[in-house]
Backbone bond lengths (Angstrom), bond angles and torsions (degrees), N, CA, C in turn:
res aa  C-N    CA-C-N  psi(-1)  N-CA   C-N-CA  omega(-1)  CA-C   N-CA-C  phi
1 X - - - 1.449 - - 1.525 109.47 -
2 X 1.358 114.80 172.90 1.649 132.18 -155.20 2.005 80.28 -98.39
3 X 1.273 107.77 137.06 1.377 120.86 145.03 0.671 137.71 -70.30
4 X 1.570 149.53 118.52 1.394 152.40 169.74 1.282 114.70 -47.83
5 X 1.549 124.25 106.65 1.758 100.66 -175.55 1.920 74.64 -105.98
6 X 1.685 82.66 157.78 1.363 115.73 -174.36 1.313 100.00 -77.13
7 X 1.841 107.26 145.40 1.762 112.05 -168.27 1.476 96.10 -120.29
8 X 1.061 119.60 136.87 1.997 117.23 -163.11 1.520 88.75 -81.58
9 X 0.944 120.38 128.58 2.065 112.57 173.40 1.469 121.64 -57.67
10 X 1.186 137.64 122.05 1.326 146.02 164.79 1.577 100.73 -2.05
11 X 1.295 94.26 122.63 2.116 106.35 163.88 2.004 94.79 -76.17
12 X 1.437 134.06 -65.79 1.336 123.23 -175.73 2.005 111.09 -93.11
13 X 1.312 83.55 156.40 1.646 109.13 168.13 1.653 117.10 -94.13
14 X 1.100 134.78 162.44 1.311 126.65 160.06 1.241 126.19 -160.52
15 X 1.302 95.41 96.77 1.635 136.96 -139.58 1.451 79.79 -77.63
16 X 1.173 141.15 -51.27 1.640 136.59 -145.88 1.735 100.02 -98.89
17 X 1.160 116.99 26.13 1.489 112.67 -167.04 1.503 112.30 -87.23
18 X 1.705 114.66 -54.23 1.253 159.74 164.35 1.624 101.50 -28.22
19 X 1.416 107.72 -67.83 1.542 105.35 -159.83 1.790 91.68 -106.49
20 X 1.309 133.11 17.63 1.564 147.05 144.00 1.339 105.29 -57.34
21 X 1.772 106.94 -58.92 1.571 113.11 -163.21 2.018 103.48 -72.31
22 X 1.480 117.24 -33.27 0.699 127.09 169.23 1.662 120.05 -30.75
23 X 1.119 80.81 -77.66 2.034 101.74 -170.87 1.106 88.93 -57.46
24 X 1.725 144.76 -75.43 1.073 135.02 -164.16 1.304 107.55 -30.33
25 X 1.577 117.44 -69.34 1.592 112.80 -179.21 1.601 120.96 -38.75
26 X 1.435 110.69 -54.71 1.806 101.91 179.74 1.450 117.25 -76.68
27 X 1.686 123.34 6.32 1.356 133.63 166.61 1.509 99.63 -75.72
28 X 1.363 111.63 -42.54 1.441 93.23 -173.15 1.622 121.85 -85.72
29 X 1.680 92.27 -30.14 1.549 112.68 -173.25 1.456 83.31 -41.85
30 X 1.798 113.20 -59.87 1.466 101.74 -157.60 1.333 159.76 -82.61
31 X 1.345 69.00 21.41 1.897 119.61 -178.27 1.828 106.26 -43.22
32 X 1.471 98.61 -47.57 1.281 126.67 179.22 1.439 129.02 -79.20
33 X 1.915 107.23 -24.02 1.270 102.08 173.11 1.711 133.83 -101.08
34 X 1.786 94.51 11.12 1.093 119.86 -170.69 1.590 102.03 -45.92
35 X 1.454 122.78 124.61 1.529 116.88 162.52 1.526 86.26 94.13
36 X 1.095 149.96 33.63 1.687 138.21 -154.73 1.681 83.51 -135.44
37 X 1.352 105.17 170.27 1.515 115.04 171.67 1.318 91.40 -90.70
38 X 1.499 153.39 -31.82 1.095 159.67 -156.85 1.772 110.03 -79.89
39 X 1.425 105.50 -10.51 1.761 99.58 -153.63 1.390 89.39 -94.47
40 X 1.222 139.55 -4.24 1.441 128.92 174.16 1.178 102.90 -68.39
41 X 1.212 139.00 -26.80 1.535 144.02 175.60 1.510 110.84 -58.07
42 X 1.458 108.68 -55.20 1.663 116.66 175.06 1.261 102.83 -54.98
43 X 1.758 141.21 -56.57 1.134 124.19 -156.42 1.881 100.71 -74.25
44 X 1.104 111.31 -23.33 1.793 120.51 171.54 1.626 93.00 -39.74
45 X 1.459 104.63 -66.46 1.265 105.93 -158.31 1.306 134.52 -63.11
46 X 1.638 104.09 -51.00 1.429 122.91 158.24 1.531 109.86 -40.43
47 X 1.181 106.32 -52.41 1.811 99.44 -167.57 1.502 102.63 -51.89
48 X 1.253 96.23 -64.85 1.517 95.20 -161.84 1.333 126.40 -83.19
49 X 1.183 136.27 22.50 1.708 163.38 148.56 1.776 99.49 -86.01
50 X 1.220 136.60 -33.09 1.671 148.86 -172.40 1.461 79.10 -88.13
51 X 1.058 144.39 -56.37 1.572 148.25 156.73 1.753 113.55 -6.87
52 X 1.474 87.26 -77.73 1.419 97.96 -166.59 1.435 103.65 -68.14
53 X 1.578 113.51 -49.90 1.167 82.56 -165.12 1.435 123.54 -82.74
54 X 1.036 103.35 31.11 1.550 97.75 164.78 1.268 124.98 -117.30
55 X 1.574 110.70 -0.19 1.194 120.92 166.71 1.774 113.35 -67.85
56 X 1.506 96.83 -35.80 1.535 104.29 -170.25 1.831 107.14 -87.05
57 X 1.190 106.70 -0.90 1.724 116.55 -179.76 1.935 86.27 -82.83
58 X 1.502 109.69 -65.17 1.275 93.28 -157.75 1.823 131.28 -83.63
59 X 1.510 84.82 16.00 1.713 131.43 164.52 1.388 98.92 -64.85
60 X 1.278 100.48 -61.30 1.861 97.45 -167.46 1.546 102.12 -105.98
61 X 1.472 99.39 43.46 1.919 96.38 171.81 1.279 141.18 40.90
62 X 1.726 93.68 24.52 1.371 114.55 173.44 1.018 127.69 -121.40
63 X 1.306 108.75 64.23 1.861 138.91 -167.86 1.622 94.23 -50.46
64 X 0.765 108.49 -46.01 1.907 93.37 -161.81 1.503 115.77 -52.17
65 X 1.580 115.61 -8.83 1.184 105.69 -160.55 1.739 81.19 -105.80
66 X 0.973 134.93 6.11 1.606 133.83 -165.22 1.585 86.51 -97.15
67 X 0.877 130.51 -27.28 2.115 120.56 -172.41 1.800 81.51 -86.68
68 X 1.470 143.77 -57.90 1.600 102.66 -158.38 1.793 95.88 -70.65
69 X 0.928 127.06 -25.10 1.497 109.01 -174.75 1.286 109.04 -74.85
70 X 1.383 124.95 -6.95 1.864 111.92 -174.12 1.593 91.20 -93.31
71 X 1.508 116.50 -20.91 1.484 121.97 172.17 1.757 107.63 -56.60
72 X 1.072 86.02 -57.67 1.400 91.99 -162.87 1.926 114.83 -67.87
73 X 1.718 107.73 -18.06 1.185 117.26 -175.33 1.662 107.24 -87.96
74 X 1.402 89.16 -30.43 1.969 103.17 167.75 1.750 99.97 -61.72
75 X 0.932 114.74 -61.59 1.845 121.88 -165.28 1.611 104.85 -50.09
76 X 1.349 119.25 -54.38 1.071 124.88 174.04 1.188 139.28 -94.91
77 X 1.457 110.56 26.91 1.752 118.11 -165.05 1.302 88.97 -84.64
78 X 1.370 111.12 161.49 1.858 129.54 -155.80 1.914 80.55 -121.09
79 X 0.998 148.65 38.80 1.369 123.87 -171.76 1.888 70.47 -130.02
80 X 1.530 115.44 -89.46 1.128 106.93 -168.40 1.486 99.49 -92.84
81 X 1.067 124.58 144.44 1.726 135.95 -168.77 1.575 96.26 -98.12
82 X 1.177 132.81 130.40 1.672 132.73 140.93 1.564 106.21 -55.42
83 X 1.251 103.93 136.70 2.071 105.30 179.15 1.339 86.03 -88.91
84 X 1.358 131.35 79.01 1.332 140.09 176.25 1.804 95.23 -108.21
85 X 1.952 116.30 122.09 1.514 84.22 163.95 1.706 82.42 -160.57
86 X 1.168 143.04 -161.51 1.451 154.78 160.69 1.901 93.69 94.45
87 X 1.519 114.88 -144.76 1.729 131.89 -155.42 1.389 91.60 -52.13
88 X 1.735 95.47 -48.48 1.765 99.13 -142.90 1.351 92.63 -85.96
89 X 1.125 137.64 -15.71 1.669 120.95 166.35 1.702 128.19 -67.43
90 X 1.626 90.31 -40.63 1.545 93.39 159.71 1.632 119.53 -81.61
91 X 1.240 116.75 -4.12 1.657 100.46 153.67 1.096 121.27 -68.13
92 X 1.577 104.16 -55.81 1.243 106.15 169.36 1.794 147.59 -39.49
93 X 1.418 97.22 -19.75 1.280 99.19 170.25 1.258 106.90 -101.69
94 X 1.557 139.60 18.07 1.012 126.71 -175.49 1.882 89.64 -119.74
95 X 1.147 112.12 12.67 1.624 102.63 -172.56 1.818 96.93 -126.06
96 X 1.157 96.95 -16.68 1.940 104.53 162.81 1.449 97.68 -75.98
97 X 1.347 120.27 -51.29 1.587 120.20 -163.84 1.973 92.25 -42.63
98 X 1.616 89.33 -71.52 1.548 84.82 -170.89 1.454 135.98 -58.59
99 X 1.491 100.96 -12.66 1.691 93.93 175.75 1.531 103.44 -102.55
100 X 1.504 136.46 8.19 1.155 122.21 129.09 1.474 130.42 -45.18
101 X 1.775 98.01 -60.31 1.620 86.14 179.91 1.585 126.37 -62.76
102 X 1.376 112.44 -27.91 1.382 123.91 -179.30 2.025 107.92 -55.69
103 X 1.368 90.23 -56.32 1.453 98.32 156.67 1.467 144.78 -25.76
104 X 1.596 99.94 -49.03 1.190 109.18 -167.42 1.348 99.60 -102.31
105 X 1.399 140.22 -33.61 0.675 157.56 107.59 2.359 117.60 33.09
106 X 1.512 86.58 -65.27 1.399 96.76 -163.11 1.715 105.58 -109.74
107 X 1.287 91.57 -10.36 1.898 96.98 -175.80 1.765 102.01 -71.84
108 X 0.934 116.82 122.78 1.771 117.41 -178.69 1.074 106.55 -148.49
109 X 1.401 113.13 128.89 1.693 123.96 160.08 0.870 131.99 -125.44
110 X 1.527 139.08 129.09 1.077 152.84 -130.55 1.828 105.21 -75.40
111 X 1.543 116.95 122.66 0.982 104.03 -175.52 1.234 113.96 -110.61
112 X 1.918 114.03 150.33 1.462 138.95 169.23 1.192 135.77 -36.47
113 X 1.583 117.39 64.47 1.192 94.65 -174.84 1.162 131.05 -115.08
114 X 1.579 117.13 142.43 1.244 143.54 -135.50 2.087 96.17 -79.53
115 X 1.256 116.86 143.34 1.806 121.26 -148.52 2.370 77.38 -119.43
């Protein structure tokens, strides 16, 4: 049989990865619901995932990435709407998609490990 070689455990965590991959998905999902009775739901979502992860950026003292997500939580907040809609809105959600994932992606904090 194959030996188990021992795997040293991860030095970082990446807490903002999860709800990165998230938003990306309903950025694109909502590619489609633009103009929909349904898309108030996407900007629900986006906002508050653009939320987290920037809560968890300035968690791991990496504020810079907390201004494109307060951008992006501004762009899509469901309270007051930007009359944002046609090419450049659907670029736009395809260039949040990616600096979510890039985001989540690069946000890392050093993890605890237990002796």
């Amino acid at each position: 049989m194959y030996a188990q070689a021992k795997r040293a455990p991860s030095e970082f965590q990446r807490n903002a990865f999860a709800p990165a991959v998230l938003a990306a998905i309903v950025l694109l999902a909502g590619i489609a619901l633009v103009d929909k009775e349904f898309y108030l739901a996407v900007r629900f979502i986006v906002a508050i995932l653009a939320v987290i992860i920037g809560w968890f950026a300035v968690q791991a003292r990496q504020w810079w990435w907390a201004l494109p997500m307060l951008g992006i939580a501004v762009a899509w907040n469901p309270v007051y709407p930007l009359p944002l809609n046609g090419p450049a809105w659907i670029a736009a959600h395809i260039v949040a998609a990616g600096v979510c994932v890039v985001a989540g992606a690069l946000i890392k904090t050093p993890r605890a490990v237990a002796k």
